[in-house]
N, C-alpha and C positions, 0 to 999 in steps of 0.2 A: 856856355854849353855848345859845343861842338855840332853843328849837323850834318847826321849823313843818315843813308838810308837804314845802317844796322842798328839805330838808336832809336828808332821812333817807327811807332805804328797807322799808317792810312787807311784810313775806312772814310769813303763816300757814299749819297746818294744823290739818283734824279728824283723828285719829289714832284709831284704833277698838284703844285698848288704856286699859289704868288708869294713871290718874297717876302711882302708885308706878311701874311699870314703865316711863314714858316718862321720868321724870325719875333713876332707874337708868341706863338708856341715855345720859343725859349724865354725869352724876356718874362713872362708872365707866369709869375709861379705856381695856379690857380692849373693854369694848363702843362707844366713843368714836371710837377709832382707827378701827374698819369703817366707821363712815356719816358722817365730819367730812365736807366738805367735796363736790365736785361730782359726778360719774359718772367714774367711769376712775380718780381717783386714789386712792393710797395716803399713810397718815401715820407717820412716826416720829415716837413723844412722847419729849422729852429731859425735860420739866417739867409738870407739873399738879399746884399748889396750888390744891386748889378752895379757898379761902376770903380775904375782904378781903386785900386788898396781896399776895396769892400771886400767882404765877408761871405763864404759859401757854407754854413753847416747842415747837414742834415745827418739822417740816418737811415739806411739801404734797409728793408727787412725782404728775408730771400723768403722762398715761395714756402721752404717745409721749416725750416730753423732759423738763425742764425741772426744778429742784427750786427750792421755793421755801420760804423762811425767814420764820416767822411768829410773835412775840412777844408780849403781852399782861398786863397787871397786872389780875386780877379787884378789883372797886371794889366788888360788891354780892353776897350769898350770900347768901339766905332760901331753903333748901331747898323743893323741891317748891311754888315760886312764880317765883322770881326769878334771875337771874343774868346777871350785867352787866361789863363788863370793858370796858378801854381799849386800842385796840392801841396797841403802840412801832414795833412796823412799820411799812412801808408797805405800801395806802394806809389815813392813820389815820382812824380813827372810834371811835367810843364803841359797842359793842355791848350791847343787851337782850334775852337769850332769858327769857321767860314762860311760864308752866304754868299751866294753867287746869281743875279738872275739870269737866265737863260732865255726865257721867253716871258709876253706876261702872263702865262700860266703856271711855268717851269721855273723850279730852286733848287739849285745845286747845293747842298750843305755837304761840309765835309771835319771829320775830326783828325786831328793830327795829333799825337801823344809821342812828348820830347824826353826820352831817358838821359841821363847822363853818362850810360856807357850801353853799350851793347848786350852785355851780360844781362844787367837789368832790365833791358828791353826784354830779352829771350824770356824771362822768368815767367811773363805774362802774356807773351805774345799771341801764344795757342790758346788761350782761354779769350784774350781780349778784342781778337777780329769776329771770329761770330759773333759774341756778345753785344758788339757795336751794329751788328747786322738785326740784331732782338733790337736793339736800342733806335734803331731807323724803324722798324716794322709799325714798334708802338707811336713813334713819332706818326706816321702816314695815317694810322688810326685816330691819333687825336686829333689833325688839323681837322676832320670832318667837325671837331667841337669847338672851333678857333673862329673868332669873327674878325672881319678888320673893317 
């Protein structure tokens, strides 16, 4: 897959917590499940192998309808740096969340989502950087629940 900027979508954040404890909040499904995904929704996890060729399934439910089915093979684990995964679902993309310490307060996380044409990136793009912005909010929320 080809990279360049009209393929793929960047959303970061500064996180005013320690690495350990941001990258907890994913690793750990218990705390995973509260902040995946947008504002309003909830997730049931059926699968989480955090590591190479493991398994991501769950199911998104939106805030007024709708339940959505969402699948994924992780491709990359380097703890407390790295992790990467392809979805099987639609719509697909290759995704990269990063961990970055900054201070030892400060976590840089950032997600990178890899289309394979441009097109396909566009289809989702307006919907998917706010979204990722809801998806950081609840994150910052739940490290308050996060021990390391």
């Amino acid at each position: 897959m080809e990279q360049n900027l009209n393929n793929q979508i960047y959303s970061s954040r500064l996180l005013k917590a320690p690495l350990a404890k941001v990258y907890k909040a994913f690793e750990t499904p218990e705390h995973l499940t509260k902040w995946w995904g947008p504002e309003g929704f909830t997730n049931t996890f059926h699968e989480f192998d955090l590591r190479p060729n493991g398994t991501w399934k769950l199911t998104m439910h939106g805030p007024d309808k709708g339940h959505y089915e969402n699948e994924a093979v992780f491709t990359i684990v380097e703890p407390m740096r790295l992790i990467a995964w392809r979805r099987v679902s639609k719509p697909l993309f290759n995704m990269e969340v990063t961990f970055e310490s900054i201070s030892a307060l400060e976590t840089k996380i950032a997600f990178r989502m890899l289309f394979d044409t441009a097109e396909e990136c566009n289809k989702i793009k307006a919907f998917a950087i706010p979204k990722n912005e809801e998806n950081f909010d609840r994150l910052e929320k739940e490290l308050s629940n996060v021990l390391v």
